[in-house]
N, C-alpha and C positions, 0 to 999 in steps of 0.2 A: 504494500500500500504506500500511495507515494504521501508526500509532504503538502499540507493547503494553509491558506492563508488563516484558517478560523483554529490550525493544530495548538496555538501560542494560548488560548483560552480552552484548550481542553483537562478537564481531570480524571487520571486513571484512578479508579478504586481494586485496590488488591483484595482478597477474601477468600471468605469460604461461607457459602448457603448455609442457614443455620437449616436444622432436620426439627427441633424439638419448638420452636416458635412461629406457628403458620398464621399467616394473615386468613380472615375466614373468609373468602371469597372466592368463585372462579370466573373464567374468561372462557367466552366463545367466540367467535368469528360473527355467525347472525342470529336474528329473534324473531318470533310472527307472532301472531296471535292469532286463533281460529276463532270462532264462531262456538258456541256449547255442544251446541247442538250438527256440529260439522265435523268431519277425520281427519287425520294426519293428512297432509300432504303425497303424493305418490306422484312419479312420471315428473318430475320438475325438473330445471335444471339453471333457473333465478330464484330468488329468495330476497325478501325486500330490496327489489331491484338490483341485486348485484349477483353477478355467475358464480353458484355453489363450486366446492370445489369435491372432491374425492375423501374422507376420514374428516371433510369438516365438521366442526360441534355447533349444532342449532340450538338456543331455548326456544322450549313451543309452550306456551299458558292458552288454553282450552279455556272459553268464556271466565269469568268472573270469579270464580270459587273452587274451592279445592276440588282434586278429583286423580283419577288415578295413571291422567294420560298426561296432563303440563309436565314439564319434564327438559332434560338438556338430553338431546339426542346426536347419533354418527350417523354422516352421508356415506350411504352406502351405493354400489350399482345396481342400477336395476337389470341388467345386461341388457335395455333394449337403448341405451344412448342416453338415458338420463338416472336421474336418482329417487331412491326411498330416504326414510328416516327408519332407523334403529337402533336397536342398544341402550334403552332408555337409562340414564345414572339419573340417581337422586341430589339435590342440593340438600344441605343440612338446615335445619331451622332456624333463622335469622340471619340464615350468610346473604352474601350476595352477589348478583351474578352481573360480570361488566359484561357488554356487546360491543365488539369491536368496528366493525363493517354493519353497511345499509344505509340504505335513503331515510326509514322514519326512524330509526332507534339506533344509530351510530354514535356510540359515547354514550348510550346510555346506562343505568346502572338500575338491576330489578332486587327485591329483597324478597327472600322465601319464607314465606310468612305459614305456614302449613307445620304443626309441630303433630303430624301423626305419621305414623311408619310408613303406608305408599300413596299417601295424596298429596300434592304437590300444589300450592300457590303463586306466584310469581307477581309481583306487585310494582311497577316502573315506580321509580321516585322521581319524581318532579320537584319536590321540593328540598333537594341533597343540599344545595346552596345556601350557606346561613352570612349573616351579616349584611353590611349595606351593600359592599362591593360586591362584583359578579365576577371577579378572575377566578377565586377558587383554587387558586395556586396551588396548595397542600392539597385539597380534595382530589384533583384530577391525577394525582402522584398516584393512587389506589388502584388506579386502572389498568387494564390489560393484565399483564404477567408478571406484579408488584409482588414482590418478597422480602426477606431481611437476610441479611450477612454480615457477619462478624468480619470488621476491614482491618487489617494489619498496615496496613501502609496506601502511601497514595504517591501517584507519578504529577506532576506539574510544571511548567515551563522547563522539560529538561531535567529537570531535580528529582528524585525519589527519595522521600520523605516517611519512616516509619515513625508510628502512632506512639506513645509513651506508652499505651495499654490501648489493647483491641475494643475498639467500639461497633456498636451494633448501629448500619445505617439501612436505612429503607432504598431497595435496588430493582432492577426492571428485568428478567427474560436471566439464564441462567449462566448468562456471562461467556467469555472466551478465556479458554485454557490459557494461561501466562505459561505453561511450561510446554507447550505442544504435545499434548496427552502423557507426557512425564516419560516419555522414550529417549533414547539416547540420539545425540547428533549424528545422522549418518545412517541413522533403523531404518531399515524398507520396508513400509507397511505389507508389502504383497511377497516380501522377500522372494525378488525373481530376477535380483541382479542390474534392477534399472537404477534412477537415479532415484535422490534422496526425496522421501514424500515426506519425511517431518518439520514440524516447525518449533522447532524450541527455540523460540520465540524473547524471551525473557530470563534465560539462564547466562550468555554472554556479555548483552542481550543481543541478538541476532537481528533484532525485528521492532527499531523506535516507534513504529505504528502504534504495536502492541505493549510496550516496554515503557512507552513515554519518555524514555533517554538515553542517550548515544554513547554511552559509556559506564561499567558501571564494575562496582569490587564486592557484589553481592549476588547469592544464588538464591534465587526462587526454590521455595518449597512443593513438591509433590502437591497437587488437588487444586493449588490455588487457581483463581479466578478472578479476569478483570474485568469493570464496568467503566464504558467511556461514557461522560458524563459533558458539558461545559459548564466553568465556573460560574454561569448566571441561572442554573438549574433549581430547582427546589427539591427538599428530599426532608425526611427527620433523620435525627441522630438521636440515639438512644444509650446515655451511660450508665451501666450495670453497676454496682455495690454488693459485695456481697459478704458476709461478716456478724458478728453479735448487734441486736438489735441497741444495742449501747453506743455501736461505733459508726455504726452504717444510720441511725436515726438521730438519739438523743444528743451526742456529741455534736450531730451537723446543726441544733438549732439552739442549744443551749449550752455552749462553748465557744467562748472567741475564737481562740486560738486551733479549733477543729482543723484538723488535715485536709476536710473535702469541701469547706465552705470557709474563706477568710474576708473580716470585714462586714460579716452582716449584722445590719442593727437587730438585736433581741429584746423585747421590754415586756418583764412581766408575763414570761412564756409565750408573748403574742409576735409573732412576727410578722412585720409588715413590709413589704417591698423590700424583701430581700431577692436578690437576682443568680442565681447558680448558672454556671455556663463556664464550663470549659476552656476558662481565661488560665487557669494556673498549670503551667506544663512542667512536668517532670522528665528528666533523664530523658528527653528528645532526642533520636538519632537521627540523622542525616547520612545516606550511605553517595558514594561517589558524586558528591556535589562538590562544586567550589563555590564557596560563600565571599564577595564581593561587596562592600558600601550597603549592605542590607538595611533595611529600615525598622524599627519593632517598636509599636507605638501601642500605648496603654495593654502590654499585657506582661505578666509577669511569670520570668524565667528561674529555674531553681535548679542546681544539681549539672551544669553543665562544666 
């Protein structure tokens, strides 16, 4: 992949998918809605105006009210040139299901509102959007193929920058291999004596696309994964605590001098505008950079 102009504002996140904290939601491709008293679809081969494709996932909500056919279904063939629906999966109760593609329901987001074993509700929100403004910034992050990953480090202007301690940030689709499926330089996938089909990509690094810099005195770990992002993206971060309810709670509100929180006003057990965030960095690494005239305004360094 070659080099473009918008590469200078890109951020790589290094990681690994978390398995034990799932967002409740899932993602299909399209949505429709029938009639109560009307069947699955058969013989199709559009779906709210746009060409179905082969193993794509449809939600289908059958009139108004629970029942045992709404449901998230697979395009299957029908062997005469177009398609059925089959396969019916259940949603869970109170998840929700994003829709990617379509004319009426593209971007939108249904909640399965049905808490018995095989009747299924599907319920469009309309109303997902809270506050005055209508960007939605955070909300629309939820969509599609939203996950969480614990991120070790991040690539930017050139620099690879590891985290003082792994944070949990909110990420899109299951990322690209940093290490080119963790095989050796020079492995042949088909081992048949042609050229080299790996890309380890981020062990030299071989591959700045993917590496986010030209140089570097650091090896990628097995499994990891990266997400390209630009620096004007929105996302959450989430910092985990984990410890005696003494040191991870009491300490942080009712201790000046607490390790996880410095400087908050306390009065009277009641704390008011106090602000936590990720201003105090410890033991920061920095692997193959060269640091130049850097700038570091209102935050505070420790342990370097």
């Amino acid at each position: 992949m070659s080099e473009s102009l918008l590469s200078f504002s890109e951020v790589l996140l290094f990681g690994r998918e978390l398995s034990d904290l799932k967002l409740k939601q899932k993602s299909v491709r399209l949505a429709v809605e029938i009639p109560a008293a009307g069947s699955l679809p058969t013989g199709f081969t559009t779906i709210d105006g746009v060409t179905v494709r082969l193993d794509d996932r449809v939600l289908v909500q059958k009139g108004d009210t629970a029942n045992n056919e709404s449901g998230i279904y697979k395009v299957v063939d029908d062997g005469a040139g177009a398609f059925n629906l089959d396969k019916r999966k259940k949603a869970q109760y109170q998840s929700y299901v994003y829709v990617r593609r379509g004319r009426q329901f593209k971007h939108t987001f249904w909640l399965q509102d049905s808490n018995t074993h095989n009747r299924q509700l599907f319920i469009e929100q309309d109303d997902r959007r809270r506050g005055r403004g209508v960007n939605n910034f955070i909300g629309d992050q939820f969509g599609g193929d939203a996950r969480l990953a614990r991120i070790y480090g991040f690539a930017y202007d050139g620099t690879y920058y590891e985290l003082p301690e792994p944070t949990i940030f909110l990420v899109h689709g299951h990322g690209e291999s940093a290490t080119g499926g963790n095989l050796p330089r020079g492995f042949n996938l088909e081992n048949t004596g042609g050229p080299d089909t790996t890309r380890q990509t981020a062990r030299a690094p071989l591959d700045p696309s993917v590496s986010g810099v030209a140089a570097a005195d650091y090896q990628m770990a097995n499994d990891i994964r990266v997400w390209n992002y630009d620096q004007a993206d929105y996302t959450i971060r989430m910092d985990i605590a984990a410890g005696q309810i003494e040191e991870v709670l009491l300490d942080v509100y009712f201790e000046y001098d607490a390790p996880m929180m410095s400087g908050a006003k306390v009065s009277g057990a009641k704390v008011s505008g106090a602000k936590v965030s990720g201003a105090k960095v410890s033991g920061a690494k920095v692997s193959g950079a060269k640091v130049s005239g850097a700038k570091v305004s209102g935050a505070k360094a420790r342990g370097e």
